[in-house]
Structure formats: C-alpha cells, structure tokens
Rosetta silent file (secondary structure, phi, psi, omega in degrees, C-alpha in Angstrom):
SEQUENCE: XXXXXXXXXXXXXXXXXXXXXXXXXXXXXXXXXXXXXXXXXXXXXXXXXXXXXXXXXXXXXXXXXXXXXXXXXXXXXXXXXXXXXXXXXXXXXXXXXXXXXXXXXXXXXXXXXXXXXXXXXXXXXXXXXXXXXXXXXXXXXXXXXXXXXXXXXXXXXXXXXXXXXXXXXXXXXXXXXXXXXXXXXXXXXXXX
SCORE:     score description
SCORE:     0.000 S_00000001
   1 L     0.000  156.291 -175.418    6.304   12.764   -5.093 S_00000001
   2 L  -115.744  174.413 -154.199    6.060   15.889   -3.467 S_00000001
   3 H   -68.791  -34.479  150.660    4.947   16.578    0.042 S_00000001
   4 H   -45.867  -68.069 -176.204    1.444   17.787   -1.571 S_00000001
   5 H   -38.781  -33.033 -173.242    1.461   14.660   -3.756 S_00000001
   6 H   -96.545  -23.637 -161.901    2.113   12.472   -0.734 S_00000001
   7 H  -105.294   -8.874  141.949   -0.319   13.806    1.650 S_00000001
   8 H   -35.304  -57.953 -165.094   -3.014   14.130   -1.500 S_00000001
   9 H   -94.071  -11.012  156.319   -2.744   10.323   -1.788 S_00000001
  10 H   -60.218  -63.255 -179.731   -3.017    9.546    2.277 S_00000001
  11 H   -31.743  -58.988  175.295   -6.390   11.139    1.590 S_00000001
  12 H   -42.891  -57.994 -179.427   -7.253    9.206   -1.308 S_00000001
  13 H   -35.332  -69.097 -179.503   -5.778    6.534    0.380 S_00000001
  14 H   -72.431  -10.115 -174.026   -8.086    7.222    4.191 S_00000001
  15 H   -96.553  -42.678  162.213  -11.114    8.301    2.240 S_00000001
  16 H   -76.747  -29.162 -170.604  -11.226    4.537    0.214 S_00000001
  17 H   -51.080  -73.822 -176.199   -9.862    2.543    3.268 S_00000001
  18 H   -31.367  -74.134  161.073  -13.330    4.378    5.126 S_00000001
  19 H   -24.613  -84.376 -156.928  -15.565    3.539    1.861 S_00000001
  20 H   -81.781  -27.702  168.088  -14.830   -0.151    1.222 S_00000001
  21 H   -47.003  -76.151 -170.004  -14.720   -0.527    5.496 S_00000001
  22 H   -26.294  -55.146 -148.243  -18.347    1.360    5.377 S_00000001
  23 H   -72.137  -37.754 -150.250  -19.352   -0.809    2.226 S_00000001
  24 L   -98.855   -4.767 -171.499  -17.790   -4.258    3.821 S_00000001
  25 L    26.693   68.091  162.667  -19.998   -3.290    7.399 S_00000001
  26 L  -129.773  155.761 -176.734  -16.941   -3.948    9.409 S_00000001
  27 L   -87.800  161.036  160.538  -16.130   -2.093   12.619 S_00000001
  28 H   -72.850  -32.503  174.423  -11.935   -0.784   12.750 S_00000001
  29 H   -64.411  -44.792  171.540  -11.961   -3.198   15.404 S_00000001
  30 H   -41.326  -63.325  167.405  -13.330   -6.296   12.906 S_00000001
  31 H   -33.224  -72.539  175.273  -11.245   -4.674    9.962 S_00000001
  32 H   -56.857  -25.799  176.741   -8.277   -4.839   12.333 S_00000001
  33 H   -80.064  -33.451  171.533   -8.530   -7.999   13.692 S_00000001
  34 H   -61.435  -39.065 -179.537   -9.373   -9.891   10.300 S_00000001
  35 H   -75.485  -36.436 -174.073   -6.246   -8.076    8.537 S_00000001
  36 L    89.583   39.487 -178.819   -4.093   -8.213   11.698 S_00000001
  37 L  -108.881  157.786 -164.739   -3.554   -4.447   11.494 S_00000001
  38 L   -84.183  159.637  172.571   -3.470   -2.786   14.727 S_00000001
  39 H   -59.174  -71.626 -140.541   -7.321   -0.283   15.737 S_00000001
  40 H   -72.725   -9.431  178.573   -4.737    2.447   16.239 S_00000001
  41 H   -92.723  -28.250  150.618   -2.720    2.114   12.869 S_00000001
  42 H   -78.551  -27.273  148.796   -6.452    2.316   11.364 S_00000001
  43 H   -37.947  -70.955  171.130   -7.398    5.059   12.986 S_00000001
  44 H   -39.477  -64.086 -171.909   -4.449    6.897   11.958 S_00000001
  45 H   -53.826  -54.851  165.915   -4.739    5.384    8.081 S_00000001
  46 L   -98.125   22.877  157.514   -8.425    6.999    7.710 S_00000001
  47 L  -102.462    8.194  166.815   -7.231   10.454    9.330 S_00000001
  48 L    98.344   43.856 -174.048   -4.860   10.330    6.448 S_00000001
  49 L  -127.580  179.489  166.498   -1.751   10.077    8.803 S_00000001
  50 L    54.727 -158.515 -151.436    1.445    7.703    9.372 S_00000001
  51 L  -134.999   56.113  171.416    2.975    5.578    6.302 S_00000001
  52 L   -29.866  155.166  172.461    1.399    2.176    5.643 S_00000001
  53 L  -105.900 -179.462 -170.445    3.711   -0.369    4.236 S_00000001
  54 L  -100.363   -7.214  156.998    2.618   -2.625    1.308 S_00000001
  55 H   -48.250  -66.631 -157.398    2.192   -5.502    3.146 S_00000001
  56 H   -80.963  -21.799  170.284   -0.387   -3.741    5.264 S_00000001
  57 H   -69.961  -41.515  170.040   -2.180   -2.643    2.101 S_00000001
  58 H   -70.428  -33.465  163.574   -2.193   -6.069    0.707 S_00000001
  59 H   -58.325  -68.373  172.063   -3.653   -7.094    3.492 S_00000001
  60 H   -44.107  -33.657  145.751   -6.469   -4.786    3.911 S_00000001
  61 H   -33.988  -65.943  163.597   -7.462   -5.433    0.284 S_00000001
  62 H   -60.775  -51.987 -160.253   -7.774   -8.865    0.677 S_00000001
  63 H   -74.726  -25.314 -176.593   -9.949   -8.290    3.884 S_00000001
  64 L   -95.114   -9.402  174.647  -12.071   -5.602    2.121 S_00000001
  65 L    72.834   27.644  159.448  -12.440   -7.700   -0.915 S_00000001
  66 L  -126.975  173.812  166.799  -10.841   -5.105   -3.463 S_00000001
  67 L   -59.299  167.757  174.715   -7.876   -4.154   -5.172 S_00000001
  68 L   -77.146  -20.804 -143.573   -4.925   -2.369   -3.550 S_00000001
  69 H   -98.897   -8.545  144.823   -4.815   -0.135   -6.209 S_00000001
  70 H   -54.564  -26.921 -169.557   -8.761    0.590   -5.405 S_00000001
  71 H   -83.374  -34.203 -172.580   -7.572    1.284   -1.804 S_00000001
  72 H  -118.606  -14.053  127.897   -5.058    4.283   -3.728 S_00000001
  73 L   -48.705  119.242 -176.596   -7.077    5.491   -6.793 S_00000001
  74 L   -74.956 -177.879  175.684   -8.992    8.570   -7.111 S_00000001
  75 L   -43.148  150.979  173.367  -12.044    8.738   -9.292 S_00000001
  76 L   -85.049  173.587  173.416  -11.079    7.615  -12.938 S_00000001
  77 L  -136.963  101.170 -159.298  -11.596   10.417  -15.774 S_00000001
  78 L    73.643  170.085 -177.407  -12.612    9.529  -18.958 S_00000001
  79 L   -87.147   12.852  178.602  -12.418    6.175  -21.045 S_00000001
  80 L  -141.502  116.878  130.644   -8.795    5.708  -21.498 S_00000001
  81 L   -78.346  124.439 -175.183   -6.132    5.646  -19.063 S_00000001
  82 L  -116.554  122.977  178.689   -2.666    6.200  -19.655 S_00000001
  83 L  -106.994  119.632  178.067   -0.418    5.514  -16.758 S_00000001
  84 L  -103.324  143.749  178.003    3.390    6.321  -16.733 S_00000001
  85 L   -53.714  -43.655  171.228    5.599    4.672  -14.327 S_00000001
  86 L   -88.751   45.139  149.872    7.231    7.375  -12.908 S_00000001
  87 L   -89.532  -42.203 -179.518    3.948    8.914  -11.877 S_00000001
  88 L   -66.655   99.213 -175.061    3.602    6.143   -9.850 S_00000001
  89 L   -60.932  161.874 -168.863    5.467    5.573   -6.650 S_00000001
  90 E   -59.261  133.877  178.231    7.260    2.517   -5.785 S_00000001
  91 L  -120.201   -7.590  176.351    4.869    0.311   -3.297 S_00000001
  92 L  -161.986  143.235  165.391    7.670   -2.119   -2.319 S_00000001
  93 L  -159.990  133.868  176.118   11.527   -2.027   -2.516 S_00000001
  94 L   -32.254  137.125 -174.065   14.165   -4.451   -2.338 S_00000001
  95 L   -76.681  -22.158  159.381   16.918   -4.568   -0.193 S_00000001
  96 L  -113.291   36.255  175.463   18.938   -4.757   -3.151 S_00000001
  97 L   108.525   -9.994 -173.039   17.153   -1.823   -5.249 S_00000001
  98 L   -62.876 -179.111  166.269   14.358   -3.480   -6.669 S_00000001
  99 E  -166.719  171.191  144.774   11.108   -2.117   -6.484 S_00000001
 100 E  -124.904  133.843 -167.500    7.396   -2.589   -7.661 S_00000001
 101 E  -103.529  153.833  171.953    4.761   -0.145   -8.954 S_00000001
 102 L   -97.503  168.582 -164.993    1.026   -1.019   -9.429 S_00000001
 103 L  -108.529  -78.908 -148.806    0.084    0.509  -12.873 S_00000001
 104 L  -163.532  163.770 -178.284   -3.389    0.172  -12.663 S_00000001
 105 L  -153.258   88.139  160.528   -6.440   -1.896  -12.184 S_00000001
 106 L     2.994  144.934  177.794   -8.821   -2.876  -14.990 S_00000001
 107 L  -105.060 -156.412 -171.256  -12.565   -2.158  -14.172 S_00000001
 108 L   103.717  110.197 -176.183  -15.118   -5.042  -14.562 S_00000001
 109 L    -3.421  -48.480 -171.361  -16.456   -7.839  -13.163 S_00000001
 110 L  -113.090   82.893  173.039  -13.277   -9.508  -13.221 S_00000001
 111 L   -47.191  138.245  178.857  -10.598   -6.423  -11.981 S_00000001
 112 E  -124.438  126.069  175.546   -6.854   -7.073  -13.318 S_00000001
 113 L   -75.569  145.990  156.483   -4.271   -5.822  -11.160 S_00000001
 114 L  -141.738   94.090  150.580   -0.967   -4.661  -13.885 S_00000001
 115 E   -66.565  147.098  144.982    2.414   -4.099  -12.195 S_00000001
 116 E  -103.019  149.458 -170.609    6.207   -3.556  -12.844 S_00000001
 117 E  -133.522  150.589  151.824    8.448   -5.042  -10.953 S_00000001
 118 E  -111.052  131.722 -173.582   12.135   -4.608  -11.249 S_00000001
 119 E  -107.350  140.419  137.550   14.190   -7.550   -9.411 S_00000001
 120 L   -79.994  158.243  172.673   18.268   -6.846   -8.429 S_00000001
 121 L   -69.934  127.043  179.456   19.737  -10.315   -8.101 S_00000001
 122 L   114.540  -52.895  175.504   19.367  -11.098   -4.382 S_00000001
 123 L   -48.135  152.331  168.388   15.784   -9.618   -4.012 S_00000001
 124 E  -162.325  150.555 -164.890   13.241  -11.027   -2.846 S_00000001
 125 E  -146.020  112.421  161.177    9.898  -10.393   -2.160 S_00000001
 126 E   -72.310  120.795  170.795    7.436  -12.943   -0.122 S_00000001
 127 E  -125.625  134.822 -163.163    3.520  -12.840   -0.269 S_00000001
 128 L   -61.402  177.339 -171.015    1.563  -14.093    1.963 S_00000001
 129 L   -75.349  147.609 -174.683   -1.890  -16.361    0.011 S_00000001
 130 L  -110.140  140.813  170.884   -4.311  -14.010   -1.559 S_00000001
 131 L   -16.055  136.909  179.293   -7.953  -14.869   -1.443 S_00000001
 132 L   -43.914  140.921  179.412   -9.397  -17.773   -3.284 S_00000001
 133 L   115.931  -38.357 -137.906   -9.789  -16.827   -6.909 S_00000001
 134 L   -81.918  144.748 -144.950   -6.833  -14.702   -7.158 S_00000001
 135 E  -148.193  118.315  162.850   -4.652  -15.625  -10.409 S_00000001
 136 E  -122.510  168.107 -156.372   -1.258  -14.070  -10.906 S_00000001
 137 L  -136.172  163.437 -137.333    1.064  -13.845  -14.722 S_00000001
 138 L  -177.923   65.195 -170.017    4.341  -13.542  -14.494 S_00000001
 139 E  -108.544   90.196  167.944    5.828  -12.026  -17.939 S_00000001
 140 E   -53.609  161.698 -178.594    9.509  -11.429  -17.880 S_00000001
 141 E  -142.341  -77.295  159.493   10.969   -8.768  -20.260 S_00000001
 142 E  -105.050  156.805 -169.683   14.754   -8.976  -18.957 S_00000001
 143 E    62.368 -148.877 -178.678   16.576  -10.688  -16.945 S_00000001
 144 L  -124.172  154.701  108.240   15.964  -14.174  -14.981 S_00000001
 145 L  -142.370  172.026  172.219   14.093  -14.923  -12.042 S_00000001
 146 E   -65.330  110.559  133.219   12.884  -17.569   -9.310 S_00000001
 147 E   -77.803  128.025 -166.510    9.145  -17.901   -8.818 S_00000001
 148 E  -118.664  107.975 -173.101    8.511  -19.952   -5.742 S_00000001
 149 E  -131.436  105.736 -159.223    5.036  -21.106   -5.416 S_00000001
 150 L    52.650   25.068  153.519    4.349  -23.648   -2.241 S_00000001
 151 L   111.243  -15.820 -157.886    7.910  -23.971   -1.712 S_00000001
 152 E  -104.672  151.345  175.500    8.667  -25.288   -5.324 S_00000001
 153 E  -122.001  135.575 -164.777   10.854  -23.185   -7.421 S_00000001
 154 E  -101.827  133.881 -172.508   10.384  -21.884  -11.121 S_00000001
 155 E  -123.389  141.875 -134.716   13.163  -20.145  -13.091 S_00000001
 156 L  -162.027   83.710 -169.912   11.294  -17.768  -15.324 S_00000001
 157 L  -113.441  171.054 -145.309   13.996  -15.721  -17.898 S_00000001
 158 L   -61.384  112.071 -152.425   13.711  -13.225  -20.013 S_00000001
 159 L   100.186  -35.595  174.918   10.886  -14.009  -23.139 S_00000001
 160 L   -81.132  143.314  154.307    9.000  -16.348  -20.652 S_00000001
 161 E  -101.625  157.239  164.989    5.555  -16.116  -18.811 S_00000001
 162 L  -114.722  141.792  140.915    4.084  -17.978  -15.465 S_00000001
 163 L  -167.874  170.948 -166.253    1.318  -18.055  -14.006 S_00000001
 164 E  -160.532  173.827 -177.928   -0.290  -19.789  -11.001 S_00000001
 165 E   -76.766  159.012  171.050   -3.258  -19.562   -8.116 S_00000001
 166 L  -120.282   35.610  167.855   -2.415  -16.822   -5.888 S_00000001
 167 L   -98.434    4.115  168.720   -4.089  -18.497   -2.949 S_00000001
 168 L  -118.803  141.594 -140.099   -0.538  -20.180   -1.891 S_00000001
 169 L   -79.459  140.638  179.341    2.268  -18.935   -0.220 S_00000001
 170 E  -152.064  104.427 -176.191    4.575  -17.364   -2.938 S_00000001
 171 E  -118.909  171.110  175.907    7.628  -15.416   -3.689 S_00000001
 172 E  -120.449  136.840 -170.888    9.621  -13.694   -6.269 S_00000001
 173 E  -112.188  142.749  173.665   13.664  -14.022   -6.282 S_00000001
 174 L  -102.907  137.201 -173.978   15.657  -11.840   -8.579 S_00000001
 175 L  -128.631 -167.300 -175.845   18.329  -14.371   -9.948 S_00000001
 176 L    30.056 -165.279 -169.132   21.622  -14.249  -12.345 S_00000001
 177 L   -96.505   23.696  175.830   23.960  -11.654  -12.762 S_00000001
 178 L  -144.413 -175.886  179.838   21.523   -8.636  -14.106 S_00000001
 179 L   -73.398 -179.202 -167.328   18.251   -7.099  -13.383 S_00000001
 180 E  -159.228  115.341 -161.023   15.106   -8.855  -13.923 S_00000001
 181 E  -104.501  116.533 -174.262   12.397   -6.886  -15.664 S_00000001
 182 E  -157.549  114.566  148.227    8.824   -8.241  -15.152 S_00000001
 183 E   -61.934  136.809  171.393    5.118   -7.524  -15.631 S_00000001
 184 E  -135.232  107.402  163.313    2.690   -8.780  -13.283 S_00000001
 185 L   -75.649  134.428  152.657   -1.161   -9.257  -13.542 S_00000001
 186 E  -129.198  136.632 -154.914   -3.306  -10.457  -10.617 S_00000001
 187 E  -100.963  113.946  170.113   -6.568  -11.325  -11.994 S_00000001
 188 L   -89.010  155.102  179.672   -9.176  -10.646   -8.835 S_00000001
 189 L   -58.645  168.076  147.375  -12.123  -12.749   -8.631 S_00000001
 190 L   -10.406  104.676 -179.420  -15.515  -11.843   -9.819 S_00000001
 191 L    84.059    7.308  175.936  -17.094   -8.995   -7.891 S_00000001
 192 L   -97.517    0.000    0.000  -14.177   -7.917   -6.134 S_00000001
C-alpha cells in the first residue's frame, strides 16, 4: 500500500470505529475499558493516527458487535464484489512469514467473515474467545496444520475442513515441513 492508500484506510478505519462507537452509545472511556484498549490509543484511532494491531481490532469488533472487516470497509459499490488478495493488506503476520488477509464480509443478517491465511511451519497465531454465536471453518488447500480449540489439538491437512464455536480460546499452528494454505470463515451472529 502506498502512503495515500495507508492513510486513506486510517480514515476509513477512524470514521467506522466513530460510527459503530456512536451507534453502540458507548463513551471512548466505556469502549476502552470493555475492549481493554487504552482512551488515548482511541483517541488517536478516530483522528486517523498511530497503527492498530489486529488484536486490537479484533477486539474492538467484538465490543462494538461488528465485523473487523466492517471496522476497515468503505461503502460497498454495486452488487458483486470481487476482492483480490493482493489488494488487501496482511492484518497479522507470523514470526515465521505467515500472514492473514480478511477478504471480505458477506452482508445479511448473518455476516460471514472470508479470510486467507498462509501458515510457515512454526507459526502460530492465538485468539482470544469471540462473542457467543461466533462459528469459525477451517478449509485447508495445502499444507497441514494444528487447530487447537480449548487446549485440545486437531491436525487439519490439506483436502480437510474444521469447524468449531469461536467462543473458546483457540489457535492456529502451521505444522509439517511446507506451508499451510487455508480459508477461514467466521460466521457472526445474527444482527451483528
């Protein structure tokens, strides 16, 4: 992205954060204390400034009761979207190269989150419990990996799907000796 591109989507970004606050009649103090984000990193976040992590996004989502990728879309345009991955930046990355993009997020009653995630063997990426309702897929395309859902762990290769509540502590492990190629839905509940 380019330095337009990035400070275009801090707008987007501080202009929904403000909206779904507004919408959710929470104070930045309320917001912050329910998310655990600091008043002054919200401040900053709806003057468009500083560099949220994805963490801090997932969080504020959950607390605002929408997707993240509501929290980072501009208006849609027209009745088909086509999203390519490298328009999208990277919203998490791996310590050993991985990374994951959100594609998009279904409109509807019932909103569908649809990522890609690339795992290197060795990644890993924990997430904290997502609001009651929340439903995540799992579809591998290549490679292997570990889902870990309440501690128990699922090996999940290449041709296989998962899925599980996404109200329990959960992570995804990149496993074997190649990358690990994976679509992910999270289904949000009704009305979020």
């Amino acid at each position: 992205m380019t330095e337009t591109e990035t400070e275009a989507a801090l707008r987007t970004l501080a202009r929904n954060v403000r909206t779904a606050r507004a919408r959710a009649g929470l104070s930045l103090d309320e917001l912050g204390r329910r998310a655990g984000v600091s008043k002054g990193a919200l401040v900053g976040l709806e003057k468009a400034q500083g560099n949220p992590n994805f963490a801090t996004l997932v969080r504020l989502a959950d607390t605002l009761g929408v997707s993240v990728s509501a929290l980072l879309e501009g208006p849609a345009d027209g009745r088909v979207r086509v999203v390519s991955a490298d328009a999208v930046m990277p919203l998490w990355a791996g310590e050993q190269g991985g990374e994951a993009r959100l594609m998009l997020t279904t409109t509807g009653p019932s909103p569908v989150e649809v990522w890609r995630w690339r795992l290197e063997p060795g990644d890993e990426y924990p997430s904290h419990p997502h609001q009651a309702g929340v439903v995540e897929t799992v579809s591998v395309t290549e490679g292997s990996m570990t889902l870990v859902v309440d501690g128990a762990e699922h090996s999940v290769a290449a041709g296989q799907t998962a899925t599980f509540d996404g109200d329990a502590a959960h992570s995804y492990r990149g496993t074997g000796d190649a990358t690990c190629h994976l679509i992910m839905t999270v289904q949000l509940p009704p009305g979020s």
